[in-house]
Steps between C-alpha positions, in 0.01 A plus 500: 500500500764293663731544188496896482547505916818695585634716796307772405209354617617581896576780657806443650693349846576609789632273808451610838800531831852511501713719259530461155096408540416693172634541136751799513243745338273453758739551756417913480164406564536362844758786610203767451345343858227274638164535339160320676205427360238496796148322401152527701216293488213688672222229435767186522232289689218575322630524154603133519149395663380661223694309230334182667155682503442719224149574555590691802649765318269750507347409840651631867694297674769491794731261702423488884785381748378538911676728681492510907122356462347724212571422133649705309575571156799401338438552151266610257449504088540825309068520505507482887764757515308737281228456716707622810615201620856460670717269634482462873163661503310302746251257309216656658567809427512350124213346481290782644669743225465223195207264635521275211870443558644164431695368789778230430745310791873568448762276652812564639829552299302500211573844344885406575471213303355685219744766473775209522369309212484857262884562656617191375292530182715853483799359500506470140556864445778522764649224762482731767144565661405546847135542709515741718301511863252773361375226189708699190742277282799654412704436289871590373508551147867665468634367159202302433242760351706562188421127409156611408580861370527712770308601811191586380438163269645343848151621701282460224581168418452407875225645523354381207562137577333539857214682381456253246488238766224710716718721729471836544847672523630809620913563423769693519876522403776719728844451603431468878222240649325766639452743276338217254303340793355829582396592107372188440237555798450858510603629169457444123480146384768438273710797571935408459625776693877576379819461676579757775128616434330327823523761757279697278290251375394451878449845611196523433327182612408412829678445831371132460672387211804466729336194652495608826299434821205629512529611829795713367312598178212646713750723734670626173133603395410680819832696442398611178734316332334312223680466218874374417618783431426721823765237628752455258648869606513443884821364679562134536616591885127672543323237296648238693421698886153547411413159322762245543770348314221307242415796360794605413619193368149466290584860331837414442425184304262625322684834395819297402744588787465175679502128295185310602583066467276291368425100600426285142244255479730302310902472539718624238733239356813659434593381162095566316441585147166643392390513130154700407326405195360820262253232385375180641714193386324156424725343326759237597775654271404832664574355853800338397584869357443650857743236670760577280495875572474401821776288596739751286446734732547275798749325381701765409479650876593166649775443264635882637498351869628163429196345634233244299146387581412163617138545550312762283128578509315657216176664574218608238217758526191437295285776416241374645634466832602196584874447510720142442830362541757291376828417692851313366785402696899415431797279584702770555483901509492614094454770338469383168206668309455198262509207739265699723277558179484129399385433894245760510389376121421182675252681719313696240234249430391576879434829465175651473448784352142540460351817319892645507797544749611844573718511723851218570716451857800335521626438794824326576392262844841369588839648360881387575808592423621367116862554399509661146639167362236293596303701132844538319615121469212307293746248494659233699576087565138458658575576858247642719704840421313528184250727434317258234470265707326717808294635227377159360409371778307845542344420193365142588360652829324771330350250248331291735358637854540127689874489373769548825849461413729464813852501571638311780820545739695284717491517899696358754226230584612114492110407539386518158198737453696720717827454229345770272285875523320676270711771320308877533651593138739375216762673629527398806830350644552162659666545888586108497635219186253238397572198627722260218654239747201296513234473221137689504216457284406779244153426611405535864172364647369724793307311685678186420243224402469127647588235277503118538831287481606167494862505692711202594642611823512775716778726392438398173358697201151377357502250222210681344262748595096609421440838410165654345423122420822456316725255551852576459762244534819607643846432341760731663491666887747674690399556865459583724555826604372619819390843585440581864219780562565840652468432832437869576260533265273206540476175663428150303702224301807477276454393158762241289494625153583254210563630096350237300492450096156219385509294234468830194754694646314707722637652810325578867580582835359284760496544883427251782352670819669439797648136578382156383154399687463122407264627176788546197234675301432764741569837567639586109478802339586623130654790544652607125536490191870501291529675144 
């Protein structure tokens, strides 16, 4: 299977924000306008209770939450609601229409976390969805429905999957928020309404669907005026006299003349690359596969800006549900398809895939300017200006998870922890020299450990010295050299540094704390380590 895998196993990419988001045949695609997919769940709460409890199928049953003293009903299965139950119906008036009625606590929030979880889960068929106040997800599927063959396979595979999983769904597809908000609860299921076409797919459905007050929905009833379209032909001036500046703005949204916002669950990396799968990969060489087409599309884009990644994340739907990660990081911004291959090859063996992906994410994390030549010149005399090196040391990081390279920098500190800081990238420039005019160990010990000595003196350095049970005998010192702390910075003792070669050619750095006490084997510290 893995050996006759090619690209025509996936549908196709598409990246998401910023220009030059899309191949250029797509590009006429996204000009047409905004389309939305809006998605309802009318038995949310008790579809997933009964998921857990399958025998309660058949059988009545409603969510109670109290309201000013008297419960009432909050939700109810698609029996009770055959039955004439509704939510908000007081529970007593419930339980005198059903008596046999099943009565189950609900707890706060926990319809909001519900619909959360199934707008994440959504995110796989576009990276922009959003919960609204009145419990719909919707979702904005410009460029994306094409992935899976248009707008019709779009909803049905949606809907399939969450039916499938035990949810009732009712859905629609419009170019304005409103119009497929109000289809999806008052009009055909599954109805994709064309562009320009929402005014009159409206026109005939209630006053309601333009999620209004019901204070206001009630007064537009007692004026006869029931329908959409007994509106739609008034003037905005009257419209707005006789029922406010909502209303008007409600119609307008909904009818196209006014652009209605929407808040995601999830924020849109700018530089994301989505890859759906016409049939469920397994396979490690089928992953690998999906990277690759991947990264050449993301690649390409960052290479048009002059920018590379430094932190990518790639993201994996299974078809079952459940969704994974994998994550690889750089010495320096690249755009280099193959290098970024060879790191994300490293993280194939911890990927999942289960029963089959379907759908990849990649989404460059952290990006940085890279100057074209930084991918041009794959040669070079070793400096940290080469791009082999950056990537080899990407390589060994990628190969084990405990591995941390560092780089270190000079700063103007004489104490010497303080001598050095931690460089935030490879190419990062020193603002001071290192220090030549006095030598430094390769090696330095932070905290310094104690040692024992034997010293002749004071003022003298140690004949020999006990470290980690070792003896080592000394046969060359220079010393001392004394640093002076930074009085600003903290208060305490001087230390009288000595470089001293034992008896096999080893050199250390050795410190005395503060002055001579009477005890010559006090107060001594190892310090370093020469090459």
């Amino acid at each position: 299977m893995a050996a006759s895998l090619d690209a025509g196993r996936f549908a196709g990419g598409a990246t998401e924000g910023g220009k030059n988001s899309f191949p250029q045949q797509e590009k006429g695609r996204l000009a047409m306008g905004k389309r939305y997919a809006v998605l309802w769940l009318p038995f949310l709460l008790t579809d997933w209770y009964t998921r857990r409890h399958p025998d309660c199928a058949d059988e009545p049953f409603v969510f109670t939450v109290p309201v000013r003293g008297r419960m009432s009903v909050s939700a109810v299965n698609p029996r009770a609601a055959q039955l004439g139950i509704v939510p908000e119906m007081l529970l007593a008036d419930a339980r005198a229409a059903v008596p046999h009625l099943k009565v189950l606590p609900d707890k706060p929030a926990r319809k909001a976390k519900l619909l959360q979880a199934i707008g994440l889960w959504c995110i796989r068929y576009t990276p922009i969805v959003a919960v609204d106040a009145t419990g719909f997800l919707i979702l904005d599927i410009s460029g994306c429905a094409h992935l899976w063959g248009g707008e019709a396979a779009y909803l049905q595979e949606i809907d399939r999957q969450l039916r499938q999983r035990g949810y009732e769904l009712r859905s629609a597809i419009a170019s304005t928020i409103g119009a497929a908000w109000a289809i999806a609860r008052y009009g055909p299921s599954g109805t994709i309404v064309p562009e320009g076409g929402q005014e009159k797919a409206v026109s005939l459905l209630p006053v309601a669907c333009l999620r209004l007050e019901s204070s206001l929905i009630e007064k537009l009833l007692k004026l006869g005026l029931r329908t959409v379209g007994n509106v739609t032909g008034m003037p905005d001036r009257v419209l707005k006299r006789r029922f406010g500046n909502e209303f008007v703005q409600r119609l307008a949204q909904t009818v196209g003349k006014e652009e209605e916002f929407m808040s995601c669950l999830k924020p849109v990396l700018p530089y994301t690359e989505r890859l759906p799968c016409l049939e469920p990969i397994k396979t490690a060489k089928g992953i690998e596969i999906a990277i690759e087409k991947l990264l050449e599309t993301l690649c390409q884009r960052l290479a048009g800006e002059q920018k590379g990644l430094r932190k990518a994340k790639l993201t994996y739907y299974r078809i079952d549900g459940k969704t994974g990660a994998v994550e690889i990081g750089t010495s320096r911004a690249s755009a280099h398809v193959q290098h970024l291959l060879v790191l994300f090859r490293q993280q194939i063996g911890n990927i999942t895939p289960g029963w089959g992906i379907e759908v990849f994410v990649l989404e460059a994390l952290k990006v940085e300017e890279a100057i074209p030549a930084q991918e041009l010149l794959w040669s070079g005399a070793g400096s940290l200006e080469n791009t082999a090196l950056a990537e080899l040391l990407d390589r060994f990081k990628g190969r084990d998870a405990h591995c941390h390279i560092r780089r270190f920098l000079p700063d103007e500190h004489y104490w010497p922890e303080r001598s050095i800081k931690l460089a935030t990238s490879l190419t990062e420039k020193r603002t001071t020299a290192w220090r030549t005019d006095r030598p430094r160990p390769t090696r330095l010990l932070n905290p310094p450990h104690p040692i024992e000595v034997t010293a002749p003196i004071p003022d003298y350095p140690p004949m020999l010295f006990r470290y980690k049970g070792e003896v080592h005998l000394i046969k060359k010192a220079d010393g001392p050299e004394r640093i002076e702390r930074a009085w600003w910075i903290e208060q305490g003792e001087h230390r009288d540094y000595y470089y001293v070669e034992d008896d096999q050619g080893r050199r250390y750095w050795l410190f005395r704390l503060g002055h001579y006490q009477g005890d010559r084997s006090a107060n001594w510290y190892l310090h370093g380590f020469f090459a």
